[in-house]
C-alpha positions in Angstrom: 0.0 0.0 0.0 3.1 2.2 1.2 4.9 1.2 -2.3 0.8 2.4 -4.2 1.0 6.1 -2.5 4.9 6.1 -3.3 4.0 5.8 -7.0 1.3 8.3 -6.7 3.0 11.1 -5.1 5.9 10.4 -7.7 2.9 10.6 -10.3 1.9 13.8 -8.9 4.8 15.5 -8.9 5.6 14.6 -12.7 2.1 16.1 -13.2 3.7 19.2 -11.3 6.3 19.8 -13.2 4.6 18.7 -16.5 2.5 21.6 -15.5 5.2 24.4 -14.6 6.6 24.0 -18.1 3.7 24.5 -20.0 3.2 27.4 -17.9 6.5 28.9 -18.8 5.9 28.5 -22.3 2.7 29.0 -22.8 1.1 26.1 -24.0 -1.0 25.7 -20.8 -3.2 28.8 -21.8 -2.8 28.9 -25.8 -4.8 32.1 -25.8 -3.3 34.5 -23.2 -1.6 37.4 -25.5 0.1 40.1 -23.6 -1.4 43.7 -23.3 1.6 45.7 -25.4 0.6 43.5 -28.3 -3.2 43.8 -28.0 -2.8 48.1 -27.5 -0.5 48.0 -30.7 -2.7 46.0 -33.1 -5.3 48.6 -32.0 -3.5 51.7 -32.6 -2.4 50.1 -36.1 -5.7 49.4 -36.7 -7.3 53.0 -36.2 -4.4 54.8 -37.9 -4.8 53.0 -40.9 -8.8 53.8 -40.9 -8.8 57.4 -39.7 -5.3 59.0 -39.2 -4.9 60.4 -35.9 -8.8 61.2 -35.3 -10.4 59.2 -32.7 -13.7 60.7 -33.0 -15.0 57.6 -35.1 -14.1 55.4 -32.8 -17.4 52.8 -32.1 -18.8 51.8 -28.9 -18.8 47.8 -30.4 -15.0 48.5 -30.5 -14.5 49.8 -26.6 -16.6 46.3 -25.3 -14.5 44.0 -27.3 -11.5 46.0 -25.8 -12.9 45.7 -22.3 -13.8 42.1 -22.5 -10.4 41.3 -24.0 -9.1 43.4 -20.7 -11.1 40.8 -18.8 -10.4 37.4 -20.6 -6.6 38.1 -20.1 -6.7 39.0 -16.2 -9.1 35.6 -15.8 -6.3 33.7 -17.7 -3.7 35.7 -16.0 -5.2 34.9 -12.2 -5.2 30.8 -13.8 -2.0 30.8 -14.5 -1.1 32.2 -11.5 -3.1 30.5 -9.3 -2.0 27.0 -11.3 1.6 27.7 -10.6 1.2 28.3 -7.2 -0.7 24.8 -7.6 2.3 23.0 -9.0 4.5 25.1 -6.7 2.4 23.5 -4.0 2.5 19.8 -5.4 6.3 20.5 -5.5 6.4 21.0 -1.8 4.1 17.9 -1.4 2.1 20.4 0.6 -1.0 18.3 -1.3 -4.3 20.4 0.9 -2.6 23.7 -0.5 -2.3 22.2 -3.9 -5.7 21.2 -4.0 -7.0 25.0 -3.1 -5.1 26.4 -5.9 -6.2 23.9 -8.4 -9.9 24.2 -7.3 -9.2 28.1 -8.2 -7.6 27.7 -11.4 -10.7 25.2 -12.0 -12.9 27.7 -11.7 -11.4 30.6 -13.6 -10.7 27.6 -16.2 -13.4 24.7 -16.0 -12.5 23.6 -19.2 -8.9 22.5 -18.6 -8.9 19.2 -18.2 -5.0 19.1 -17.2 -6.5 21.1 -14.5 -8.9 17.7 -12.8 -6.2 15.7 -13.7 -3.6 17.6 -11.4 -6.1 17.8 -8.4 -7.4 14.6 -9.0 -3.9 13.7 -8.1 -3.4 16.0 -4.8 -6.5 14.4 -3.2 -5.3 10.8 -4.3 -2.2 11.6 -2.1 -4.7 13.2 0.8 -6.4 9.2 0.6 -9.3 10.8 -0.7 -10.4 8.7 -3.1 -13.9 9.3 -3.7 -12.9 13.1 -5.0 -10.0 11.8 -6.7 -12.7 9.6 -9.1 -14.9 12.5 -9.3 -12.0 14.8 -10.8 -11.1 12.0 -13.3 -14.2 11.1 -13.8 -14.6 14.4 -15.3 -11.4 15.0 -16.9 -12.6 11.2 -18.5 -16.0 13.1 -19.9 -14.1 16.4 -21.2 -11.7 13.9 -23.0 -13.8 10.4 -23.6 -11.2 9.1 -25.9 -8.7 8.9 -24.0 -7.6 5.4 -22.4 -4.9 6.9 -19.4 -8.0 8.2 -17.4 -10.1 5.0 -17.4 -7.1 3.1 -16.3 -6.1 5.7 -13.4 -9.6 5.6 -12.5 -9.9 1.9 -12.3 -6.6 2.0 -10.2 -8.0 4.9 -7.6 -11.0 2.8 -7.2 -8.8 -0.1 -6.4 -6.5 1.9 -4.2 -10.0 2.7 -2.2 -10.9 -1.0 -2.2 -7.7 -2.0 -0.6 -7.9 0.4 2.0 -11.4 -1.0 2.8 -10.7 -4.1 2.9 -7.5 -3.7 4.8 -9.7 -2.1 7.3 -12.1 -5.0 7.2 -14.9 -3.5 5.4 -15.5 -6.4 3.0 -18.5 -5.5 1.4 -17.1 -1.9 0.6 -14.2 -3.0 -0.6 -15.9 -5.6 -3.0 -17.9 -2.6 -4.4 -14.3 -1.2 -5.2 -12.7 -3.8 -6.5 -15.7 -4.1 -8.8 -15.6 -0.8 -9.8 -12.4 -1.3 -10.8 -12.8 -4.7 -12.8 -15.6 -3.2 -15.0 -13.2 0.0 -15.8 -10.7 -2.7 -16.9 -11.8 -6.3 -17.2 -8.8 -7.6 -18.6 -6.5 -7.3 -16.0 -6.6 -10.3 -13.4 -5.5 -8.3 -10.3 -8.9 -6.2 -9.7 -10.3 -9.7 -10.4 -8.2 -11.9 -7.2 -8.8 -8.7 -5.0 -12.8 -9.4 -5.8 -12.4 -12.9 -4.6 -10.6 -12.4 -2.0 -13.3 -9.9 -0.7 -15.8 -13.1 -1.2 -13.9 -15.6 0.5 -13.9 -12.9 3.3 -17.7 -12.5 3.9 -18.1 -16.0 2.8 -19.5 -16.3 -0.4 -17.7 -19.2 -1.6 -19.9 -20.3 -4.3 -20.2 -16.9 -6.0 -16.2 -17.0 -5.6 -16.1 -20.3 -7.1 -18.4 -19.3 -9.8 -16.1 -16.1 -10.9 -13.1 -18.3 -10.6 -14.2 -21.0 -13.1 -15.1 -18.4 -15.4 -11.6 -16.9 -15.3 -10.3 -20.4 -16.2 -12.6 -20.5 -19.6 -10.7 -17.3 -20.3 -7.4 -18.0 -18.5 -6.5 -21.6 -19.0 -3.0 -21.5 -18.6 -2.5 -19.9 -15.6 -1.8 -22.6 -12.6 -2.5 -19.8 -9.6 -6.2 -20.1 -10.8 -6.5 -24.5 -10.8 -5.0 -23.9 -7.0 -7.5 -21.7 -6.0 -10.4 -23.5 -7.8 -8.7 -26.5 -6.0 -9.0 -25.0 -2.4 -12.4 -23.8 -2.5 -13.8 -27.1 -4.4 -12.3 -28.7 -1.4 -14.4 -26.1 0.7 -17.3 -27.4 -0.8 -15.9 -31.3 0.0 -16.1 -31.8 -4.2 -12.7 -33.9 -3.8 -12.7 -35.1 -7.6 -12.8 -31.7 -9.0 -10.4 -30.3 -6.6 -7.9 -33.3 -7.4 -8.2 -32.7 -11.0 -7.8 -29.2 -10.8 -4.5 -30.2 -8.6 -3.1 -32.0 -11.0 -4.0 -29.2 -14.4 -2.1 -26.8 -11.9 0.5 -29.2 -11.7 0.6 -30.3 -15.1 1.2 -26.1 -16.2 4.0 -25.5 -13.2 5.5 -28.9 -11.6 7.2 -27.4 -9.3 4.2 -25.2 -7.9 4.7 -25.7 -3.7 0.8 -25.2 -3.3 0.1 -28.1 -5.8 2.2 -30.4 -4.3 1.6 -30.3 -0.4 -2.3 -30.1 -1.8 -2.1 -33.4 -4.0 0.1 -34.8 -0.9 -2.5 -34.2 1.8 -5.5 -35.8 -0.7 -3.5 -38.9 -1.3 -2.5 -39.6 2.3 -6.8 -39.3 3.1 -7.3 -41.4 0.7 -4.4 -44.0 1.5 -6.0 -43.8 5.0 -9.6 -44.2 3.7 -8.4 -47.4 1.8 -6.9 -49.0 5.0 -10.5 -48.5 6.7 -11.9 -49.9 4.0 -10.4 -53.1 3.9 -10.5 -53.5 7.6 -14.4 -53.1 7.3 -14.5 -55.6 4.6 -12.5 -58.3 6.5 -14.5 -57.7 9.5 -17.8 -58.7 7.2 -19.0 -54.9 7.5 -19.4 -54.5 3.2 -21.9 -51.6 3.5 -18.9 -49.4 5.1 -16.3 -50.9 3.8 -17.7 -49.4 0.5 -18.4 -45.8 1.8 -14.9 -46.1 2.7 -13.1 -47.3 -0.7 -15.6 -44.1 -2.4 -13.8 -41.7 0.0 -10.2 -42.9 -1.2 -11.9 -42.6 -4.4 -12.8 -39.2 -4.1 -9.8 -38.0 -2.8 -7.6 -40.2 -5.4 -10.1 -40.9 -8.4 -6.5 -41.8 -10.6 -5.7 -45.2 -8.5 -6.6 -48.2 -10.6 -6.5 -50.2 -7.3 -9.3 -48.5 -5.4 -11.6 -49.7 -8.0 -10.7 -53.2 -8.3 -10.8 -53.1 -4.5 -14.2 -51.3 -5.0 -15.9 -54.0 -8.2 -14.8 -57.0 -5.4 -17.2 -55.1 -2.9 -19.5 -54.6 -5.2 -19.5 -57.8 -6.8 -19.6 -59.0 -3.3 -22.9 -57.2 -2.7 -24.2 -58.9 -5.7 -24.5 -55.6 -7.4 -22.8 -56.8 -10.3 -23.8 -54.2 -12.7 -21.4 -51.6 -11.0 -19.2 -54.3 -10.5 -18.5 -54.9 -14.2 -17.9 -51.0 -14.5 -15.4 -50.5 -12.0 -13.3 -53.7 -13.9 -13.8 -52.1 -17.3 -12.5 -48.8 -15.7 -9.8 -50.3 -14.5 -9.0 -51.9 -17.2 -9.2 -49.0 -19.4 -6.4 -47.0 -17.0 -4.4 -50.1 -16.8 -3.0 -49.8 -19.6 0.7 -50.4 -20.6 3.8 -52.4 -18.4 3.3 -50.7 -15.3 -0.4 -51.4 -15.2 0.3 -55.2 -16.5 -0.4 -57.1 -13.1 -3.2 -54.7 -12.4 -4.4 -55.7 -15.6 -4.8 -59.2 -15.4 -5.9 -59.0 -11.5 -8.9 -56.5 -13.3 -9.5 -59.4 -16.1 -9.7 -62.3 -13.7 -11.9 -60.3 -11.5 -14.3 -59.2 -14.4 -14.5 -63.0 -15.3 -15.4 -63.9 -12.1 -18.1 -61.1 -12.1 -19.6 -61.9 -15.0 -20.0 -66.2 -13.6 -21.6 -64.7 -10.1 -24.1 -62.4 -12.2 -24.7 -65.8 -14.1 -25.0 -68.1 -11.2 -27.6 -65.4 -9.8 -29.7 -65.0 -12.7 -29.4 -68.9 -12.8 -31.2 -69.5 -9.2 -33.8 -67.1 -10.2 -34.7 -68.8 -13.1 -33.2 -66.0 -16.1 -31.4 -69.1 -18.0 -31.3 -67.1 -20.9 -29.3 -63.9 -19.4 -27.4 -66.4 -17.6 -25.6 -68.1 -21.0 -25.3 -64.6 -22.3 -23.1 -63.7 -19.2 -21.1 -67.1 -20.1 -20.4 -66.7 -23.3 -18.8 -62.8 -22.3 -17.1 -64.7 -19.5 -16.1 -67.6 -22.1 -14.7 -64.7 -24.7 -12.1 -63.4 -22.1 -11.0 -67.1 -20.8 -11.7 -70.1 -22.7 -9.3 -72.3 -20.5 -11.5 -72.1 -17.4 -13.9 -75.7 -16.6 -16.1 -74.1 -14.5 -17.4 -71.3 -17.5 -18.3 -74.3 -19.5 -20.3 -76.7 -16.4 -22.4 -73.6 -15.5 -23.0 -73.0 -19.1 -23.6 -76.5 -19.9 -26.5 -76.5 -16.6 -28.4 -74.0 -17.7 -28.5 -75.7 -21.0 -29.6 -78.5 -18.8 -32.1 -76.6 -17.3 -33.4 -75.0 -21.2 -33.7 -78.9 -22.0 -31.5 -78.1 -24.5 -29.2 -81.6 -23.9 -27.0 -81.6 -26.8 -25.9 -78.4 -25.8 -25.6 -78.8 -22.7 -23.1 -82.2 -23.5 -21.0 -80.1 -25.5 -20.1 -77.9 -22.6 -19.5 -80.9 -20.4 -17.5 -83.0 -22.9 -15.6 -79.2 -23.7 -15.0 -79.2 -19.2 -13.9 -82.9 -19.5 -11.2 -81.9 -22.0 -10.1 -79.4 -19.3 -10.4 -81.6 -16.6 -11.0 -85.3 -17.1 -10.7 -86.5 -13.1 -13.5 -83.7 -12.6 -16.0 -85.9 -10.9 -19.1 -83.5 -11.2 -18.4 -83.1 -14.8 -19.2 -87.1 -15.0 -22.3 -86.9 -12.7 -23.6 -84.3 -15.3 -22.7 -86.3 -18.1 -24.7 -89.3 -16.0 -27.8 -86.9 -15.9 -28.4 -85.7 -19.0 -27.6 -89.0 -20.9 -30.2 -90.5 -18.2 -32.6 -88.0 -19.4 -32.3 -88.4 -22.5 -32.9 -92.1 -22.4 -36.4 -91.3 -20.5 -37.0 -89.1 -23.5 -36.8 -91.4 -25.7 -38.2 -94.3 -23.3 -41.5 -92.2 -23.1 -41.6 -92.0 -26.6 -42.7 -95.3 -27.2 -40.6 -96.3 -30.6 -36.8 -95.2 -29.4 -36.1 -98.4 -26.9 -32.5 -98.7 -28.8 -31.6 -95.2 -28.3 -32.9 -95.0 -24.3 -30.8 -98.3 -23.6 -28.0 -96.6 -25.1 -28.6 -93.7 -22.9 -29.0 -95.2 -19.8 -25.9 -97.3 -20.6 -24.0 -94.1 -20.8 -25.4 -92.8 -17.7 -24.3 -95.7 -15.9 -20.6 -95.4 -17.5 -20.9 -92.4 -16.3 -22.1 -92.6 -12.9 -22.3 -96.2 -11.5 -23.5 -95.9 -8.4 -27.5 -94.5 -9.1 -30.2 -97.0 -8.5 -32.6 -95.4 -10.7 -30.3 -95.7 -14.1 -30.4 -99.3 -13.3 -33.9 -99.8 -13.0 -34.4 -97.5 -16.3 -32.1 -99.4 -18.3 -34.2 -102.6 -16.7 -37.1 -101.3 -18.1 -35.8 -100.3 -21.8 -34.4 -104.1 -21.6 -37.5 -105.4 -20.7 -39.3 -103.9 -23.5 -36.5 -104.9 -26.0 -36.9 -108.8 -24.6 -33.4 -108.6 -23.0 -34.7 -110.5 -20.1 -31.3 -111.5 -18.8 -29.7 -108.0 -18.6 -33.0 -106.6 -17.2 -32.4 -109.4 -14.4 -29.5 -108.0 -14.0 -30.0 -104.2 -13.8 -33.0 -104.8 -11.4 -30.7 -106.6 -8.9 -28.0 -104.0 -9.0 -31.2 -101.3 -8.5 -31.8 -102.8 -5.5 -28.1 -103.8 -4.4 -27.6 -99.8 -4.9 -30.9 -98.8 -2.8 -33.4 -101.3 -1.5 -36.2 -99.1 -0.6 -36.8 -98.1 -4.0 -40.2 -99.2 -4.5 -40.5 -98.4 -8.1 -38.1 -101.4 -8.9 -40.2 -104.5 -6.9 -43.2 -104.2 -9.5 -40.5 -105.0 -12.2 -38.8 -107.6 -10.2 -42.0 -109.4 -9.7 -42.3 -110.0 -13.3 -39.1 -110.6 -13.9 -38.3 -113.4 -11.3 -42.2 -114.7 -10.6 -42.8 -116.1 -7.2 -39.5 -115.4 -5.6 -39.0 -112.9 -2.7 -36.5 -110.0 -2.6 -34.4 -111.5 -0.1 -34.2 -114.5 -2.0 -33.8 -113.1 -5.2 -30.3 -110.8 -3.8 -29.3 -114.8 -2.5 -29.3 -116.0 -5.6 -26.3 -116.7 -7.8 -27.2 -114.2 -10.0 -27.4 -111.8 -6.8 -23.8 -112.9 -5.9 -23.1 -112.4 -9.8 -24.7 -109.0 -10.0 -23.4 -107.5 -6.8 -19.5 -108.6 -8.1 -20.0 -106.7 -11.3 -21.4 -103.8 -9.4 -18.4 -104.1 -7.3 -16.1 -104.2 -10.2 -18.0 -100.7 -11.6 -18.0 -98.6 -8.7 -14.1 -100.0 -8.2 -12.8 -98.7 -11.1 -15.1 -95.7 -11.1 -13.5 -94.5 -8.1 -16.6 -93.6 -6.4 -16.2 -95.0 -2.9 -13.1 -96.2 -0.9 -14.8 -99.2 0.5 -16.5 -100.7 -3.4 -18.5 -103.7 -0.9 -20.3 -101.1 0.7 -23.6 -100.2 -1.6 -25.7 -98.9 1.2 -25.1 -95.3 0.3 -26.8 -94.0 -2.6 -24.3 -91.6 -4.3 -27.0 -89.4 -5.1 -27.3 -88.4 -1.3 -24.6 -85.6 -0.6 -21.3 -86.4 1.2 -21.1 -86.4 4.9 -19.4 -83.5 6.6 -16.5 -85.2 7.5 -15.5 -85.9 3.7 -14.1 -82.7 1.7 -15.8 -82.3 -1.5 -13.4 -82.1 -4.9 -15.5 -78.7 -4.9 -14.7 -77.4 -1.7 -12.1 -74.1 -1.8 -8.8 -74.3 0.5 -9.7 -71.0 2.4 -12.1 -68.0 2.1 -9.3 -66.0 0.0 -10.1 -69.1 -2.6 -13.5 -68.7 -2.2 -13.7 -65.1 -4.0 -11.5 -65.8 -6.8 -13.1 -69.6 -8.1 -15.7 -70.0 -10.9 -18.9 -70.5 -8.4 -20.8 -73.2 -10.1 -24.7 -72.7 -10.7 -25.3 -76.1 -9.2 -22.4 -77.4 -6.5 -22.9 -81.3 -5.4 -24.7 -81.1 -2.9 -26.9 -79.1 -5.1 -27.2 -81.3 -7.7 -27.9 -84.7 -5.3 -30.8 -82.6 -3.9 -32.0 -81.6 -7.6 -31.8 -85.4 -8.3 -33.9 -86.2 -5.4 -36.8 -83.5 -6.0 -36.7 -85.3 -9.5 -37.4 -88.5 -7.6 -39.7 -87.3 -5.2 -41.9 -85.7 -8.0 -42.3 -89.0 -10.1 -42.8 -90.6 -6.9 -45.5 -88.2 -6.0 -47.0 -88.0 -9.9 -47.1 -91.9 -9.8 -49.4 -92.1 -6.6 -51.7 -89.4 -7.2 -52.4 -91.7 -10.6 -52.6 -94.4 -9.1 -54.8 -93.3 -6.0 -56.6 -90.4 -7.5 -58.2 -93.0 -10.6 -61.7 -92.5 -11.3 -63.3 -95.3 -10.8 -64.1 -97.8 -13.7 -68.1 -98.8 -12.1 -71.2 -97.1 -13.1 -74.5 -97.3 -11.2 -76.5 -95.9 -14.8 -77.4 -97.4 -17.5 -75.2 -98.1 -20.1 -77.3 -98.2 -22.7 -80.6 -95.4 -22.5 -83.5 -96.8 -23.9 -85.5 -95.3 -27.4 -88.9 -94.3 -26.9 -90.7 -96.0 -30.1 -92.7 -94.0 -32.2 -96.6 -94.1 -32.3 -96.9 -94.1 -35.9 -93.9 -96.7 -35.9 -94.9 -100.5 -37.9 -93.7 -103.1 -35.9 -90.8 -104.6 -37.7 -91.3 -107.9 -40.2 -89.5 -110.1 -38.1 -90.9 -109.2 -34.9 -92.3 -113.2 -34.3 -88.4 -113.9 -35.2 -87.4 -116.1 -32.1 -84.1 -115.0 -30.0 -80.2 -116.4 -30.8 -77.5 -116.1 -28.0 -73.7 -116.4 -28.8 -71.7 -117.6 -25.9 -68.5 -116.9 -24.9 -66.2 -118.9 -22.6 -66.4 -116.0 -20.3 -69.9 -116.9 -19.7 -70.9 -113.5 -21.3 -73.8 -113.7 -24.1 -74.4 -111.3 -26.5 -78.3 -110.6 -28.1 -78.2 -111.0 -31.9 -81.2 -111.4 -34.1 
């Protein structure tokens, strides 16, 4: 402020001498001619009209003289009074100076040197409101010319300064605009206007002024560091990291930008630690508000949004899920970014078989192999893409399909034993397919044979296969897959109606007795030993359909939780698939006895037959005397002919 009134009173003295030497010379008052000059032209005048004779002289002639008397002692008393003006200014004696100039004013009020120089004394008296007046005039007697606007702009922001120095915000802000509409273009009158709404708190109108001065202003880094602060005001992290990182980009070296992009990456570093404190404790609901927080603060770290997809993916909101991957995928991009890469691929794969699985259970088999086939475009190496895939086939009864997918799994992994189980079920199905159909007994035995390849140890693929035999006149393999039915689970009841017919008169008990028991329950024993499905092949009491007990580990089961997120879940898992197997059961089982109890019954208490009324007009027929003939039948049961 000292340096401002320095400047000024330097300015004002220039204008002083400026002044004295126009004086001197006479270009201050172009019109003031001395009085020996004006009497001579006169007398010249006269002489040359009328000789020495004066008595023509005109009254017109002694006014002019009179008023040229008084012009030159008003122009006479300006100058005087204007050098003692500039004398004054000299001095720095600035009230003095302003007394004389307010006289020379008013002899001259058409100088406009003459605001200009007063202007001046009262900007060094701090008066700044008649310092705008004076060059606010001088700025009307001259409007073309540019040095008055621009001093005026700068008195008014001399006069918001001093306000706002003094703490008179809104005053000052008045100022300062003042100033900024005299001269728009210069960004000074502009930060002095913010700063005054900062002051009384008008962020948002400051915010709004400073984004406009960045469509104008875009390389200037000052202005990204104070958009940076006050979008940080308003807790609007993202912007105010980006604008962080424009100033930076402009000036690296800027102190503001970096202690700024610092203190945002060390909140969201700390945010990230809660985060995955909350998620490990089970709490996913704030484990998420605390990965958006790191985000906010650091929207540029590729990890935060894998860590956020696996939340959300988590949640089962796999929509998001999938967007965070791609995201990260997209800013993953070249060596650096490699591992972060793959991590994002795997996890997106894995997103895109839970979205599956849960469209699966909710019936959506359609969605479900679309999701596949996205997951089986990005990894086509992976078992457990092409089982899910291949069930909800299964479930579309869509089998050949579905046996694609499994045989494709099989190729991946041929000691999978679910993949053979599901091989075991749709070739079973199939069989009944074609069993039901009434002409394809060839192509259900070879289905059911299959099935049991497949999956030796199901009581019910025996007793199909039984049936298919029975109706191709293969009594001696039917035997044989109707023992082995009942070796595998005696309390099926569906298989004892067959056995019945197939060994007449014997009893169960005696029928497992047999030699061809013994026979049967060694080939079984030979099957389920090289199938691998039990440790102990003698012991046939447990129907492999049933899931495991808990002591056994499942072939399925993960090795820890941390395996648990990043496997393929399956659609169905094995236990899953025993209990699907069962339902099956149960519903035939039910379907069968609501046939067989809920029959209408074959007896009728009505007449079979209603009897004709014969017509009046009707002739009895010719052979009416014709005597009666009965038929008989060895069933006793005649028939009426005539």
């Amino acid at each position: 402020m000292g340096d401002q009134m320095d400047l000024a009173t330097e300015g004002g003295r220039k204008e002083g001498s400026r002044a004295t030497e126009e004086v001197s010379d006479g270009s201050m008052f172009s019109t003031a001619v001395s009085e020996e000059q004006l009497e001579e032209a006169r007398e010249k005048s006269r002489r040359r009209l009328f000789g020495s004779s004066r008595i023509f002289e005109l009254e017109e002639d002694k006014k002019d003289r009179l008023e040229l008397c008084g012009r030159s002692i008003i122009e006479l008393r300006a100058a005087e009074h204007y050098g003692r003006g500039v004398e004054a200014v000299s001095k720095a004696d600035w009230e003095r100076a302003v007394h004389f100039f307010t006289k020379t004013i008013n002899l001259q009020p058409q100088q406009t040197r003459l605001y200009v120089c007063r202007a001046e004394a009262y900007l060094q008296l701090c008066d700044f409101q008649s310092a705008a007046l004076n060059y606010r005039k001088a700025s009307a007697l001259e409007p073309q010319s540019e040095a008055f606007r621009l001093r005026l702009a700068f008195i008014f922001y001399l006069q918001g300064q001093c306000l706002f120095d003094h703490g008179r915000h809104l005053d000052a802000l008045e100022s300062f605009a003042k100033a900024t509409e005299l001269r728009p273009d210069y960004r000074p009158y502009h930060m002095r206007s913010l700063a005054c709404l900062a002051a009384i708190g008008r962020h948002s109108d400051c915010l709004r002024l400073v984004s406009k001065r960045i469509e104008t202003e875009m390389d200037d880094p000052e202005l990204y560091i104070l958009s940076a602060r006050l979008h940080k005001h308003f807790n609007q992290l993202t912007i105010c990291y980006h604008d962080v990182k424009a100033a930076l980009a402009l000036a690296p070296g800027i102190p503001e930008g970096r202690s700024l992009l610092m203190e945002l990456e060390g909140s969201a570093e700390q945010a990230r630690r809660l985060a995955l404190s909350r998620a490990v404790a089970g709490n996913l609901q704030e484990a998420l508000q605390k990965i958006n927080t790191a985000l906010e603060n650091n929207p540029e770290e590729v990890q935060y949004y894998l860590f956020r997809g696996t939340l959300y993916r988590r949640l089962k909101d796999f929509n998001t899920a999938i967007d965070d991957f791609i995201l990260a995928l997209d800013r993953s991009a070249g060596e650096k970014g490699k591992s972060v890469q793959v991590e994002a691929q795997r996890q997106l794969l894995l997103t895109y078989n839970d979205f599956a699985v849960h469209c699966f259970t909710r019936g959506f088999y359609e969605e479900a192999v679309m999701l596949l086939n996205k997951a089986i475009g990005m990894e086509k190496r992976e078992k457990g893409l092409y089982i899910n895939r291949g069930d909800c086939f299964f479930k579309q009864r869509e089998l050949e399909f579905a046996l694609a997918d499994y045989q494709q799994a099989e190729e991946l992994d041929p000691l999978d034993r679910s993949i053979k189980i599901r091989f075991a079920v749709v070739y079973s199905t199939m069989g009944q397919r074609d069993y039901e159909s009434g002409s394809k007994y060839i192509e259900a035995l070879e289905n059911f044979s299959r099935a049991i390849q497949y999956n030796p140890g199901v009581s019910r693929y025996y007793e199909y296969r039984a049936k298919a035999r029975q109706k191709l006149h293969e009594e001696h393999g039917a035997r044989q897959d109707i023992i082995m039915s009942l070796l595998l689970d005696p309390s099926n009841d569906q298989a004892v109606p067959l056995l019945s017919r197939l060994y007449p008169g014997c009893t169960v008990t005696d029928i497992l007795s047999s030699e061809a028991g013994e026979m049967a329950k060694m080939k079984l024993d030979v099957s389920l030993q090289a199938c691998g499905l039990y440790e102990d092949p003698s012991s046939f009491k447990r129907d492999p359909h049933k899931p495991p007990p808990k002591h056994e580990k499942s072939s399925e089961e993960p090795a820890d939780a941390a395996d648990t997120e990043n496997r393929i879940a399956p659609c169905i898992g094995d236990t899953d698939l025993y209990h699907e197997i069962m339902r099956s059961k149960i519903k035939i089982n039910r379907a069968v006895k609501c046939a067989l109890q809920e029959r209408c019954s074959l007896r009728s208490d009505g007449p079979r037959v209603s009897a004709l009324a014969r017509p009046a007009s009707a002739e009895p027929p010719q052979d009416a005397d014709r005597p009666y003939r009965w038929k008989k039948f060895n069933t006793a049961v005649g028939l009426q002919f005539r």
